[in-house]
N, C-alpha and C positions, 0 to 999 in steps of 0.2 A: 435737159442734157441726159438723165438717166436714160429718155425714151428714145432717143440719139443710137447711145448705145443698147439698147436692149435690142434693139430694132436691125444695127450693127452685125451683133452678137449671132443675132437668127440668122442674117445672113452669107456672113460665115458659116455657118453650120451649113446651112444649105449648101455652099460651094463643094464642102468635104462629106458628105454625107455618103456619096457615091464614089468616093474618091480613092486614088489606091491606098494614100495615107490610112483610111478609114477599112479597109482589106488588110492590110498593115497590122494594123492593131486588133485583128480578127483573129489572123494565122498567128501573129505572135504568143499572141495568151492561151491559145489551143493547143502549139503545135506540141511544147514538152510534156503536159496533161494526155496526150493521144497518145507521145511515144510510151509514159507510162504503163497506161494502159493497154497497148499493145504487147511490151514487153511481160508483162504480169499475166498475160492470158499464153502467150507460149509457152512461161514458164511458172502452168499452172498448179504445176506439182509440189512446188514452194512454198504457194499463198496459205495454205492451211498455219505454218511456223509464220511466216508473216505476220498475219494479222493475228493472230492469239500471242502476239509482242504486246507488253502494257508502253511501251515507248513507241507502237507504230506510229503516230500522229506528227511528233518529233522528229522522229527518221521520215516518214514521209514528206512533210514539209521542207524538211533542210535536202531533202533528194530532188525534188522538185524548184525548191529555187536554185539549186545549182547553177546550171546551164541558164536560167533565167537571169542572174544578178552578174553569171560572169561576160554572158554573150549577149542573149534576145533585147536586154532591158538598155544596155548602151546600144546595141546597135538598131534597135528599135525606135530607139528615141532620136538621134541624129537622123534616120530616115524619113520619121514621121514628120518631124520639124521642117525638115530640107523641103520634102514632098508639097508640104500644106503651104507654105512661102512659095514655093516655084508653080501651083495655079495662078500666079497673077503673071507671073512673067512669063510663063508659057503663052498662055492665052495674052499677051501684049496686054494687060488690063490693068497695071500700075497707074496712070495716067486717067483713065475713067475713074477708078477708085478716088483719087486724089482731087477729080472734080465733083464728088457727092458733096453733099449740106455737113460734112461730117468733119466733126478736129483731127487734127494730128493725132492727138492722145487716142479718142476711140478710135479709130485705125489703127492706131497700134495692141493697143492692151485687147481689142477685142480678138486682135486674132489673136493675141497669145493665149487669152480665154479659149479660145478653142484647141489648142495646142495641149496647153493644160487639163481641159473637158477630155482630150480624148485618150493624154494618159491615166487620168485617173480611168475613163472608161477600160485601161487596157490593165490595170491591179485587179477592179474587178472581176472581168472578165475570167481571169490568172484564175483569181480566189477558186471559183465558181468551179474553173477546170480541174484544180488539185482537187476539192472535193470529190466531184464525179472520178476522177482518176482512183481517187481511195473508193469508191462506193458499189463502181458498175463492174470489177474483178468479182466481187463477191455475190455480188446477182446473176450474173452469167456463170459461174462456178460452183456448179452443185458441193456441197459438204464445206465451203468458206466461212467461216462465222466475219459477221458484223463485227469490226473492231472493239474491242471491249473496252480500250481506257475512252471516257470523254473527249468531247469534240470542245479543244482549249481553244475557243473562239476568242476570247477575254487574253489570253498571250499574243496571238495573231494579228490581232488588230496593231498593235504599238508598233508590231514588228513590220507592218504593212506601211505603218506612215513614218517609220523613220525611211524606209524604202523608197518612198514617194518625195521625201524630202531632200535624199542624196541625191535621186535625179533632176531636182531642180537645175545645178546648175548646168548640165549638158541640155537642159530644153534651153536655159539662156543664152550659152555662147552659142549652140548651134542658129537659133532666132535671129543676133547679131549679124551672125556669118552669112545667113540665107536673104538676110535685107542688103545685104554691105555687096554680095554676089552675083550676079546674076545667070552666072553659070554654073547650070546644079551640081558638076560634079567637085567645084572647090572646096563651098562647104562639107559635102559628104569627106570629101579628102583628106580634109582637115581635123577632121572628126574623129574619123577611125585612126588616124596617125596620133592623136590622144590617146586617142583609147587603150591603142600598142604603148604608149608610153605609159601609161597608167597603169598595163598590166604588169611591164618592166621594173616598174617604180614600187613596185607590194614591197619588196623588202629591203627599202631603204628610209631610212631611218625619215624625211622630211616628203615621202610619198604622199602625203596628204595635201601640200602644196598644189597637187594636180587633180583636178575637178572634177576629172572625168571617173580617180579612183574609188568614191565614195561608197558606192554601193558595193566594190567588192571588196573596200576594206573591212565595212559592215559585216558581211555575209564570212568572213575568213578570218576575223581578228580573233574568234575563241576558237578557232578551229584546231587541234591537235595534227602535228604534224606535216603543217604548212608554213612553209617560209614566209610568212609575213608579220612586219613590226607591225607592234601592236599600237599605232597613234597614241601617242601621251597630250593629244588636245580634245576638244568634242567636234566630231566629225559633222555632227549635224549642224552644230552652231555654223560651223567654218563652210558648210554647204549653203544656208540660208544667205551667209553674209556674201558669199559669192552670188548667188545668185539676185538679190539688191542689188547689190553693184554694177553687177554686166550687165542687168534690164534701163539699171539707169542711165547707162552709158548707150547700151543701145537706142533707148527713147532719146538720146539726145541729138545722137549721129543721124537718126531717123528725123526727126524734127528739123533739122537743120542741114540737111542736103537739099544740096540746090537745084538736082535733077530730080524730079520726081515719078518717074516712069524711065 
C-alpha cells in the first residue's frame, strides 16, 4: 500500500511540475522579495541608516511578510489548490484516475500531499527571497555595510511554522470546494469572499471563528496601532482542529460520491 502511494504521490508531482499552480508558487514567493529590492536600490541613499539599524532583521522581516500574510499567502493558496484539483477536470481525467489500481484514500491524500509539498515549497522559497532581498542592496551598493546585528535564524523558524500551520485550514476548505466543484471559478469565489470576510472580521471580538483570518491575525495581533482584537484562544490549535475536521469531511464527501468523474 505504501508503494501504492509513493508511486501516487510521483505522479501527482508529475502532473503539476509544469503547471501554472507550480508558476504560482514561483511568482508568489519572489514577487514581494523583488519589489524590496527594487525599491532599496532607488532609494539608495537611505541604505547606509538602514542597515547599520541593530533591529534591521526584525523590521525587515515583519516588512516583508506584510503583504505576504495579508494578500500573496491567502490568495496564493486558494489559487494554488483550486489550480492543482482543476488538472483532472480540465483535462476530463477524473474517471481515468478513478479507474487506476489505486484506493480512495491514496487519491485523495496524495494529492493533498502535493498541495501541501508545494506550499511548503512556496515558505521556502519566501525564506530564500527576504534573504536575498536583505543581501543583494548591499552588494550592488558601494559604501552599504553588511547588516551588523545576527542573522536570527532560530526566531524565524517558529515564526515560519506557526505561519504554515494557519494556512492549513484555507488549503482544506479550498480542497473540499475544488473536489465538491467542478467549476473552477466557484471555489476561487468562495475563497476570496472569506478572505474579504476575514479581513472585515480583525476587529471583532470572535474573528477567529473564520479560518481564513489565521494568518493575519498572527501577523497583527502585537502590532501597535492596528485595530485588531487580540484572540483570547490559540489560534494555531483552532487552525490544526479545523483543518482535521474539513479534511475529514472532505475525505468523506470524496469517498462517497457517487459520481466519480
Amino acid at each position: 500500500m505504501f508503494t501504492d502511494f509513493f508511486h501516487a504521490v510521483q505522479a501527482e508531482r508529475l502532473k503539476t511540475r509544469r503547471s501554472l499552480a507550480a508558476w504560482l508558487v514561483v511568482v508568489g514567493a519572489f514577487f514581494t522579495p523583488a519589489i524590496v529590492i527594487a525599491a532599496r536600490l532607488v532609494h539608495h541613499d537611505q541604505l547606509e541608516t538602514i542597515y547599520r539599524n541593530d533591529q534591521f532583521w526584525a523590521v525587515h522581516w515583519r516588512n516583508c511578510w506584510e503583504s505576504m500574510v495579508l494578500f500573496f499567502l491567502p490568495m496564493g493558496t486558494i489559487l494554488a489548490t483550486s489550480l492543482i484539483v482543476q488538472l483532472e477536470v480540465k483535462n476530463n481525467a477524473w474517471k481515468q484516475v478513478h479507474c487506476l489500481p489505486l484506493t480512495v484514500s491514496t487519491i485523495f491524500f496524495s494529492k493533498l500531499l502535493i498541495i501541501l509539498a508545494m506550499m511548503l515549497q512556496l515558505f521556502v522559497l519566501f525564506n530564500l527571497g527576504v534573504y536575498l532581498s536583505a543581501i543583494l542592496p548591499c552588494l550592488l551598493v558601494g559604501g552599504v555595510p553588511y547588516p551588523q546585528a545576527p542573522f536570527p535564524i532560530w526566531k524565524f523558524l517558529p515564526e515560519n511554522g506557526f505561519y504554515i500551520l494557519d494556512c492549513l485550514p484555507i488549503v482544506a476548505l479550498q480542497y473540499l470546494l475544488s473536489l465538491r466543484f467542478k467549476n473552477f471559478m466557484v471555489p476561487i469565489g468562495i475563497g476570496f469572499s472569506l478572505w474579504v470576510a476575514a479581513l472585515a472580521a480583525l476587529s471583532w471580538k470572535f474573528g477567529y471563528t473564520i479560518p481564513y483570518a489565521y494568518c493575519m491575525l498572527d501577523y497583527l495581533k502585537d502590532r501597535p496601532g492596528v485595530r485588531v482584537v487580540r484572540p483570547e484562544v490559540n489560534i494555531h490549535l483552532f487552525a490544526l482542529g479545523y483543518f482535521i475536521l474539513v479534511t475529514l469531511v472532505s475525505y468523506f464527501l470524496f469517498a462517497t460520491r457517487s459520481e466519480k468523474g
